[in-house]
C-alpha positions in Angstrom: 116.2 70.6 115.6 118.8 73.3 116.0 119.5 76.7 115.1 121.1 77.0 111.7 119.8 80.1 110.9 118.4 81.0 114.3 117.5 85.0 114.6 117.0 86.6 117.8 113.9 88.8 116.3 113.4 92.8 116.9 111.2 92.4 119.9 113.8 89.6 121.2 116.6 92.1 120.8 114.4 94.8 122.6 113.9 91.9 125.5 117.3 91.1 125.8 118.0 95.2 126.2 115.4 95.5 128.9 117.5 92.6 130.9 120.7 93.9 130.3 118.7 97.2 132.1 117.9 94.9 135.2 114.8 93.5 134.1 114.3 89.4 134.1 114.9 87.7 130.8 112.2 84.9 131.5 111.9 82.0 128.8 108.3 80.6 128.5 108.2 77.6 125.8 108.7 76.0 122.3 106.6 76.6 119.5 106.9 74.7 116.0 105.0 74.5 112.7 105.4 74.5 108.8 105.6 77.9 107.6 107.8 79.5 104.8 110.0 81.8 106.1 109.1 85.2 105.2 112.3 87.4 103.5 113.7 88.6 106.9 112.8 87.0 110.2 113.9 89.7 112.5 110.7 91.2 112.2 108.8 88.7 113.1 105.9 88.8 116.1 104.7 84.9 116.0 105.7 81.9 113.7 104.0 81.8 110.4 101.8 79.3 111.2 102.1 77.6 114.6 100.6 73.9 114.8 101.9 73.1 118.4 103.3 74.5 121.6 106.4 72.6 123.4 107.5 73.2 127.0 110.4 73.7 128.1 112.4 71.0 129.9 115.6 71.9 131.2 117.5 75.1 130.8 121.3 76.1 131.9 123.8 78.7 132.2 127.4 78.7 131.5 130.1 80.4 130.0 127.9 83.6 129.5 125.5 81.6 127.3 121.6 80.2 127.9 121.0 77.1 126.6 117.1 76.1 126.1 115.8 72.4 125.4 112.8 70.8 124.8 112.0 67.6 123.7 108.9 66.7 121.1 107.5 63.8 120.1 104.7 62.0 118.1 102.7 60.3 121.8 99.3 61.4 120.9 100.1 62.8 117.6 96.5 61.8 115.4 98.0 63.2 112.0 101.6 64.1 111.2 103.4 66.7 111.5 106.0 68.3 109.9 108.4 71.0 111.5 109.9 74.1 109.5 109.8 76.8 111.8 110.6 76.8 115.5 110.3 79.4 117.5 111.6 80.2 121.2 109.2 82.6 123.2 109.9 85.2 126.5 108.0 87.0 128.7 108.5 90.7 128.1 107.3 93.0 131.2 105.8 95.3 129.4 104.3 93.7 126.0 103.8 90.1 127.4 104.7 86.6 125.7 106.8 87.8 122.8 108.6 85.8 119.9 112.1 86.1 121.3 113.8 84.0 118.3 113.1 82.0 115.7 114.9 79.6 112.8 113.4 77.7 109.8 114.6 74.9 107.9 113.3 76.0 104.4 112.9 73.0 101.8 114.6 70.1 104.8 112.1 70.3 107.2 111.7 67.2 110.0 108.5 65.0 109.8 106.8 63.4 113.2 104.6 60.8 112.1 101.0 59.8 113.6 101.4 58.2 116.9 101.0 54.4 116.9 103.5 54.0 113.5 106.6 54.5 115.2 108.2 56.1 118.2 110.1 59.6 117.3 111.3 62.6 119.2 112.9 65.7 118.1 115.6 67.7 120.6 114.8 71.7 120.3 117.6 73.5 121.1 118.6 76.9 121.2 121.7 78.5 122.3 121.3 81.9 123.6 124.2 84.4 124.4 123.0 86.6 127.6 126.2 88.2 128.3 125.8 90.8 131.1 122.3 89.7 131.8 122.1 88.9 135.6 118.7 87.5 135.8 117.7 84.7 133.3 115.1 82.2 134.0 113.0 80.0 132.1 109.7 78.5 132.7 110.0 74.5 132.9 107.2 72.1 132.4 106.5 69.4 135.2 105.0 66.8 132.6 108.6 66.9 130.7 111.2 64.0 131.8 115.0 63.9 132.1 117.5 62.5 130.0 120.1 60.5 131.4 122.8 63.2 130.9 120.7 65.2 133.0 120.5 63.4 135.7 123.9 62.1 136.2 124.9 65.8 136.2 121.9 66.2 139.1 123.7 63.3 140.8 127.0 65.0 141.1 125.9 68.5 141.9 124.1 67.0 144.7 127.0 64.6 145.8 129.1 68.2 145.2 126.9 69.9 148.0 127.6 67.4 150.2 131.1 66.9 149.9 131.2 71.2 150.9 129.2 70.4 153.5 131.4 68.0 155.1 134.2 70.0 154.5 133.1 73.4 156.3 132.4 70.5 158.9 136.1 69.6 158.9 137.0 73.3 158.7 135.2 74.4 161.9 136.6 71.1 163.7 140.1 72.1 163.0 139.6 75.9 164.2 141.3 76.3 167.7 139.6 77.8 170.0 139.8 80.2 173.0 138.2 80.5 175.9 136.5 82.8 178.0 137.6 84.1 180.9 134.3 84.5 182.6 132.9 81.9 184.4 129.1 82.5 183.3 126.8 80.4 184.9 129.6 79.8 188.1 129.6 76.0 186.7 133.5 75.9 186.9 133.7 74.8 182.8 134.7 77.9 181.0 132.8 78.4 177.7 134.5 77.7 174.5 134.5 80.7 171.8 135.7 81.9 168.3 137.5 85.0 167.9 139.7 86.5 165.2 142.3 86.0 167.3 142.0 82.1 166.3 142.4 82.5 162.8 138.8 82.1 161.9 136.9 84.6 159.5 133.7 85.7 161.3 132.1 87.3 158.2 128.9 85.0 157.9 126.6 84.9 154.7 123.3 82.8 154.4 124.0 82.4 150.4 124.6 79.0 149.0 125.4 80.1 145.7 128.3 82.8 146.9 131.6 82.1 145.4 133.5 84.0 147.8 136.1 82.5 150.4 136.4 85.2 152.4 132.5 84.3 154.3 131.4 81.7 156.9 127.9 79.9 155.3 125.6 80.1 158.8 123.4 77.2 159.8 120.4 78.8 157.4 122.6 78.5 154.6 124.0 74.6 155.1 120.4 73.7 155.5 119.2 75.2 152.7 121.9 73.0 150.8 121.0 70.0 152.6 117.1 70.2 151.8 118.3 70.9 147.9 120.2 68.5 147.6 117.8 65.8 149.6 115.0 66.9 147.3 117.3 66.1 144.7 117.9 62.6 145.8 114.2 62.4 146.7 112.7 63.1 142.9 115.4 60.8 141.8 113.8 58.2 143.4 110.5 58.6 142.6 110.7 57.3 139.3 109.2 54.6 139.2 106.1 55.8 140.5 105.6 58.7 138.5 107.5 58.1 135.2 108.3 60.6 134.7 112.3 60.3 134.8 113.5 57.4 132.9 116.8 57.0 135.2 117.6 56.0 138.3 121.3 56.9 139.7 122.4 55.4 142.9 126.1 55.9 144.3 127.8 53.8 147.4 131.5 52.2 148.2 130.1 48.7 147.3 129.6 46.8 145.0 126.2 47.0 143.1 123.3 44.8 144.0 119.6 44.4 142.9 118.1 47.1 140.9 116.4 46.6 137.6 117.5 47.1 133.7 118.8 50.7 133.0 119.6 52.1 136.4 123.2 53.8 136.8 125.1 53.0 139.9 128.4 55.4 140.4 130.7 53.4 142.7 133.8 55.8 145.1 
């Protein structure tokens, strides 16, 4: 379901003020039901009549916008269900869980029917701008799966830390190095060492989301995006004995062997 008519509501604009301030713009979940839209939905503190609460399942960032998915569906569903209004809910710091935004399909609503008829999912989705907003962060349900889109992109941002990883590994190979002109330990083997003489930039920075070229990432900083990226590769394994991902993505040189029906293997 998608945002037509979405409307970021009073308290949502408030919210969005309050981050734009410094504060956190946190999104907490989904909520969905059948109400009639009342004459203006700006002013709006909670759906008109909420039957169910969706988590979220994956949010992202880019280009100065938030998008916000969840995913619902009929498993368990004893009656059916029919979806007008959706609404997207934050975390305000001073008021609590707040109705950040909100959209309604009028007289075209979408039907789930009882589980056990048929299988059928809807994709919530809401696009939010957050333009000069530096903190954004949403609040992601465990239970909730991956598409394959998602992971594939999972796959290559972790095969993207690597590849920097073994590049700053080339970088500091290639750096010549001085040496010292003290004998320290009187073992006749003068100790090698990194100036700025030798063209190397000694600024250091434990970030590994820093953008800048002008710092050196410090042991802290490539293991931190080695551990990120091998928990990465470690939950995309575990699939099959959780469920809860419905992809497995393996990547080598050769060719593809064994496996089982719906894995994705990415051959370089």
């Amino acid at each position: 379901m998608g945002q037509n008519n979405l409307q970021i509501t009073d308290k949502g604009v408030a919210l969005k003020q309050k981050a734009q301030a410094g504060a956190t713009l946190s999104f907490t979940r989904f909520g969905v039901g059948d109400g009639i839209a009342p004459a203006s939905m700006t002013g709006m503190t909670a759906l008109v009549n909420e039957l169910k609460s969706i988590p979220i399942s994956s949010a992202k960032i880019e280009d100065g916008e938030s998008t916000i998915t969840a995913i619902l569906n009929n498993s368990g569903l004893a009656e059916a269900l029919t979806v007008r209004e959706t609404g997207l809910f934050a975390m305000d710091p001073d008021e609590g869980e707040i109705l950040f935004a909100v959209t309604n399909s009028g007289d075209q609503p979408d039907y789930l029917p009882p589980d056990g008829i048929e299988v059928v999912e809807l994709v919530l989705k809401f696009v939010i701008m957050v333009e000069r907003i530096d903190s954004v962060s949403a609040v992601l349900s465990s239970d909730t799966y991956a598409d394959a889109g998602a992971l594939s992109a999972l796959q290559f941002s972790v095969m993207g830390i690597e590849s920097e990883i073994v590049g700053l590994r080339d970088l500091v190979e290639a750096v010549p190095l001085e040496y010292s002109p003290v004998d320290h330990d009187h073992s006749g083997i003068y100790e090698p060492v990194i100036t700025k003489k030798s063209g190397f930039n000694l600024d250091k920075s434990d970030s590994i989301t820093s953008t800048s070229s002008l710092t050196l990432a410090t042991s802290k900083a490539v293991k931190s995006a080695y551990d990120i990226g091998s928990s990465a590769i470690n939950q995309l394994g575990n699939h099959e004995a959780d469920g809860n991902i419905h992809v497995k993505i393996t990547n080598g040189t050769g060719d593809p062997s064994g496996g089982s029906d719906g894995d994705v293997y990415l051959q370089y």
